[in-house]
C-alpha positions as CSV (number, residue, x, y, z in Angstrom):
1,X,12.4,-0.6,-22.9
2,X,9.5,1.0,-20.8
3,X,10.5,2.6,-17.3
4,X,8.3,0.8,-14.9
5,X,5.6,2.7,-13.4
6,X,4.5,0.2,-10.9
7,X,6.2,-2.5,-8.9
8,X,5.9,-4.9,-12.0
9,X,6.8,-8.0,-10.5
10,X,3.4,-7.4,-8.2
11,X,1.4,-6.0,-11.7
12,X,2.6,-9.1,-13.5
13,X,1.2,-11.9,-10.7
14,X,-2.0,-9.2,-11.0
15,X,-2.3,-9.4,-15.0
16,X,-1.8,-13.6,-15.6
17,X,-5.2,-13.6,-16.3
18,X,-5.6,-10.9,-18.7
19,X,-3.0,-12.3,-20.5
20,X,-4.6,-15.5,-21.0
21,X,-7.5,-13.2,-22.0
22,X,-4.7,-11.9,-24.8
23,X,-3.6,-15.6,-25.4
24,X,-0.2,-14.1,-25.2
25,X,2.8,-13.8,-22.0
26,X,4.6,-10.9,-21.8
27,X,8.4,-11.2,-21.7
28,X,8.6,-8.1,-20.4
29,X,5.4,-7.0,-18.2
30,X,6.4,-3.3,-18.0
31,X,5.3,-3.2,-21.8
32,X,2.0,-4.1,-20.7
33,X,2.0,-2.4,-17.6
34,X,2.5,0.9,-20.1
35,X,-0.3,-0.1,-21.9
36,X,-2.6,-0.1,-19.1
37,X,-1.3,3.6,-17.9
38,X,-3.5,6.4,-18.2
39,X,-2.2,9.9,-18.6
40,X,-3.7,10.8,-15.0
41,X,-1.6,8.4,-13.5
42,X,1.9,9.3,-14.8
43,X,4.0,10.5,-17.2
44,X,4.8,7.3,-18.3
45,X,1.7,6.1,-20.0
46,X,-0.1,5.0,-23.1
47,X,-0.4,7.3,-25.3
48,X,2.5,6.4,-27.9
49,X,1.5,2.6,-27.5
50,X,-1.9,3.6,-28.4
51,X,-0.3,5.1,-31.4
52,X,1.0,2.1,-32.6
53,X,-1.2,0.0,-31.8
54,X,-3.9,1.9,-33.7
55,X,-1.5,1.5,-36.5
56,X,-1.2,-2.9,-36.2
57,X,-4.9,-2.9,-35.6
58,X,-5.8,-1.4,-38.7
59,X,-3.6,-3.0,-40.8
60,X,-4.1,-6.6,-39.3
61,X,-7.8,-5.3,-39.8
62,X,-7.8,-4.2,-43.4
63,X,-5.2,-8.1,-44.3
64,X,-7.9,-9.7,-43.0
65,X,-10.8,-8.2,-45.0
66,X,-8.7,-8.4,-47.9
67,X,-8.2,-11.7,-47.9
68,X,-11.5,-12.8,-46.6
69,X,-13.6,-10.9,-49.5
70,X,-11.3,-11.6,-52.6
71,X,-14.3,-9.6,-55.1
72,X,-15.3,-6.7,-52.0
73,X,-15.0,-3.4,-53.8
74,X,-12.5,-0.4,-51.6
75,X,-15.3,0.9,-50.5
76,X,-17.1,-2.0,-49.2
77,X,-13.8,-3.1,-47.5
78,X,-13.3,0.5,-46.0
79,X,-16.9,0.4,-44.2
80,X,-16.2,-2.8,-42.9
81,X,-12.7,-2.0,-41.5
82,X,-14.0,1.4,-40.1
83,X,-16.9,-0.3,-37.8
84,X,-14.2,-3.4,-36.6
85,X,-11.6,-0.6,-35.3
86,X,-13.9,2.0,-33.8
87,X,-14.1,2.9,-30.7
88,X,-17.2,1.2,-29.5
89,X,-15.8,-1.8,-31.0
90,X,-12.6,-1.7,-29.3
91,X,-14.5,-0.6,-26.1
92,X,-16.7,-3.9,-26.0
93,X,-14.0,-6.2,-26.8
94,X,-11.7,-4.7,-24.3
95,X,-14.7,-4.9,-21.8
96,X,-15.1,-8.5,-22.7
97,X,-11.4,-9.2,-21.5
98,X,-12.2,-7.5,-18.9
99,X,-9.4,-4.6,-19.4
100,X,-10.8,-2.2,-17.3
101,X,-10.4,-4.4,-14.1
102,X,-6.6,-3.9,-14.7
103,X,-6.3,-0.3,-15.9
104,X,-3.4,2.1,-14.0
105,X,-5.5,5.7,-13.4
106,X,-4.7,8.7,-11.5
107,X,-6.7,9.2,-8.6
108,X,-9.4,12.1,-9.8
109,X,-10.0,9.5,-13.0
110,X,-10.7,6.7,-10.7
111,X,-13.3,8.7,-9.0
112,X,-14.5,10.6,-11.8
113,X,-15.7,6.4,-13.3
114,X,-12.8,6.4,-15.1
115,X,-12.9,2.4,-15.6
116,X,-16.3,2.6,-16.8
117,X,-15.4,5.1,-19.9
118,X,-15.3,3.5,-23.3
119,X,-12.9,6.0,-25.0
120,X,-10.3,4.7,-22.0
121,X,-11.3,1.0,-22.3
122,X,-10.7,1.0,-26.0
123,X,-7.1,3.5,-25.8
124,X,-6.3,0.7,-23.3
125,X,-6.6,-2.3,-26.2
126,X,-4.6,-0.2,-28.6
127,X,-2.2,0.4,-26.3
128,X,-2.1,-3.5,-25.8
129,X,-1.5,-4.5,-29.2
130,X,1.2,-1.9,-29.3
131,X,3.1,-3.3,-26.4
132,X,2.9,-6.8,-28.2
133,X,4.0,-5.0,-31.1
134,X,6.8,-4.3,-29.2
135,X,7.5,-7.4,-27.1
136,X,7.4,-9.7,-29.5
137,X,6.7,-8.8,-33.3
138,X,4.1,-7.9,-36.0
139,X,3.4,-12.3,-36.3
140,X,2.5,-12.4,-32.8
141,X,0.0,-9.6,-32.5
142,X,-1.2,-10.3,-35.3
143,X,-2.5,-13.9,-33.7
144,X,-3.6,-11.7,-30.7
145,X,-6.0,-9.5,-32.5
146,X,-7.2,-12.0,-35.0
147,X,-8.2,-14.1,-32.0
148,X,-9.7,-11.5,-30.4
149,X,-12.0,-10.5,-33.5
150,X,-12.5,-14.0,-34.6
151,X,-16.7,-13.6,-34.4
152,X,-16.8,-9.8,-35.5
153,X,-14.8,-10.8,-38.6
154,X,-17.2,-13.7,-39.6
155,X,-19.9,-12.0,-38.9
156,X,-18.7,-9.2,-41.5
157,X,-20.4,-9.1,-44.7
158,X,-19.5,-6.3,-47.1
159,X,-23.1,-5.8,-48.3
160,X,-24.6,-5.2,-45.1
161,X,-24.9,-1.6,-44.4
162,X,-25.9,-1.5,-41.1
163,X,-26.1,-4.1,-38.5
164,X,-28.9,-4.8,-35.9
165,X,-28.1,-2.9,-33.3
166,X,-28.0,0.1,-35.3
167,X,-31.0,-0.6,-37.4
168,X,-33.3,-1.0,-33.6
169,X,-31.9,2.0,-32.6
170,X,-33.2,3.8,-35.4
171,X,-36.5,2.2,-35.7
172,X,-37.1,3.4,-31.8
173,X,-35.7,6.9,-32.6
174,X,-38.0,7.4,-35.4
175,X,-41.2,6.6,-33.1
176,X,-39.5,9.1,-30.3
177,X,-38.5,5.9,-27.7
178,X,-35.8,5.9,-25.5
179,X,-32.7,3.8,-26.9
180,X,-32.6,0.7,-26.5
181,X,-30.5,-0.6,-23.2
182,X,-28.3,-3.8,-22.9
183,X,-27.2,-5.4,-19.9
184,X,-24.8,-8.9,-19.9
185,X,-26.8,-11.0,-17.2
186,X,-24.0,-13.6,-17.3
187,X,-20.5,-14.4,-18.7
188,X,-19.7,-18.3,-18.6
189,X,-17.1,-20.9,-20.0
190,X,-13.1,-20.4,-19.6
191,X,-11.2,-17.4,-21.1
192,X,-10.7,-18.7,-24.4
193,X,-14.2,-20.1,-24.8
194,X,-16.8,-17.2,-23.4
195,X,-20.3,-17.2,-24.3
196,X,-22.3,-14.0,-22.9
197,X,-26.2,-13.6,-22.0
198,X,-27.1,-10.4,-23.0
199,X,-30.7,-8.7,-22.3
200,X,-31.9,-6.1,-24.9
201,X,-34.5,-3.6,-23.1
202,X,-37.0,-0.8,-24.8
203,X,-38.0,0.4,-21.5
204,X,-40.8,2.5,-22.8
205,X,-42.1,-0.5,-24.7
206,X,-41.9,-2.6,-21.3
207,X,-40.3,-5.7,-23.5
208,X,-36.8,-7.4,-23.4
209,X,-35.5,-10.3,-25.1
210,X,-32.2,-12.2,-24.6
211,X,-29.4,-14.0,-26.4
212,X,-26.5,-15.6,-26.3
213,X,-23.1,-15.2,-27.8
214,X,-19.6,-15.9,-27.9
215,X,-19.2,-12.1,-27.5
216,X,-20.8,-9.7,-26.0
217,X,-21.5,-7.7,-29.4
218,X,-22.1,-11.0,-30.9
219,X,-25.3,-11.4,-28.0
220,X,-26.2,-8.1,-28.7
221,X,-26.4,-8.2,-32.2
222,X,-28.6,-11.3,-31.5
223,X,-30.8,-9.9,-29.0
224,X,-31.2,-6.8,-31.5
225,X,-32.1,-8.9,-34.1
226,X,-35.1,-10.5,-31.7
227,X,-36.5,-7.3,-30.8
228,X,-36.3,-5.8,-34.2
229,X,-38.7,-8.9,-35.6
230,X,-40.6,-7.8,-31.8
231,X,-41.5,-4.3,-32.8
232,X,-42.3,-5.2,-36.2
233,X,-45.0,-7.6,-34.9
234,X,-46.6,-4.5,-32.8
């Protein structure tokens, strides 16, 4: 059992809402309290959950895929697996739950932006399913993180290569543009039924267009899509 780094009885009235984010109560909070510890703030942090939980989260992951494309080829399945546990991909969803609202950091971290840096968001989310792991067993986080990637994982298709976002970015590269910038201009609905608006800009085109999604990537990938059949026009 985790040594508590906090008061946990004041983290866990703090964290109800994340964990109706998660879909899943803690019995024991200090396992999520652990979770949410970055090195900079004690000794007694995240590191080893993130370990683990990098370990559930691909399997879980890679079960899914296998089951979902029955005649996907290993390589096809690999691709797919690598861009649903990356770190951007963990880094958005953990932003969507709104991880970094609840995140324990040492105080030079906390000035230096620390709960704006993906690489921390998405150690964070391992760290989570880890402590899950933990708390209750491989059944339960498995729910979690299914949940979780419910519209990443219909959206995967093992003959796509490359998905919007990354196909605009490399249309604007090749004509010497600024990257393209998104912004979430609303978050709506109750925890277990989102739905984002996200704005894609190319500011040195002057254009934008918007979408909606049940996730934020899902919005982006959307609003990507838009601009991509935009430019293409020009």
């Amino acid at each position: 059992m985790p040594e508590p780094v906090h008061d946990s009885r004041k983290m866990s009235t703090g964290l109800r809402k994340l964990q109706a984010r998660l879909g899943y109560l803690f019995d024991d909070s200090r396992y999520l309290e652990m979770a949410l510890t970055h090195r900079s703030a004690h000794k007694n942090n995240n590191e080893r959950l993130e370990f683990l939980g990098d370990a559930v989260l691909g399997l879980v992951i890679a079960r899914a895929l296998f089951e979902r494309f029955p005649d996907a080829r290993e390589g096809k399945l690999t691709r797919m697996r690598a861009r649903l546990v990356r770190g951007d991909t963990l880094s958005e969803i953990a932003e969507e739950i709104e991880v970094q609202t609840h995140l324990i950091l040492g105080e030079g971290e906390l000035k230096a932006g620390g709960r704006q840096r993906s690489s921390i968001r998405a150690d964070a989310l391992e760290a989570i399913f880890g402590a899950i792991y933990l708390d209750a067993d491989s059944q339960k986080v498995r729910e979690v993180i299914l949940k979780l990637y419910e519209s990443r994982l219909a959206e995967a298709n093992p003959d796509i290569e490359k998905d919007p976002k990354t196909l605009l970015q490399e249309a604007v590269q090749k004509q010497g543009k600024a990257l393209p910038e998104y912004q979430i201009l609303s978050k709506s609905g109750q925890a277990h039924d989102l739905e984002f608006m996200v704005e894609c800009r190319l500011r040195d085109m002057d254009i934008a267009e918007t979408a909606k999604g049940k996730s934020r990537r899902n919005a982006e990938q959307t609003a990507a899509q838009r601009m991509l059949a935009k430019i293409n026009q020009i």
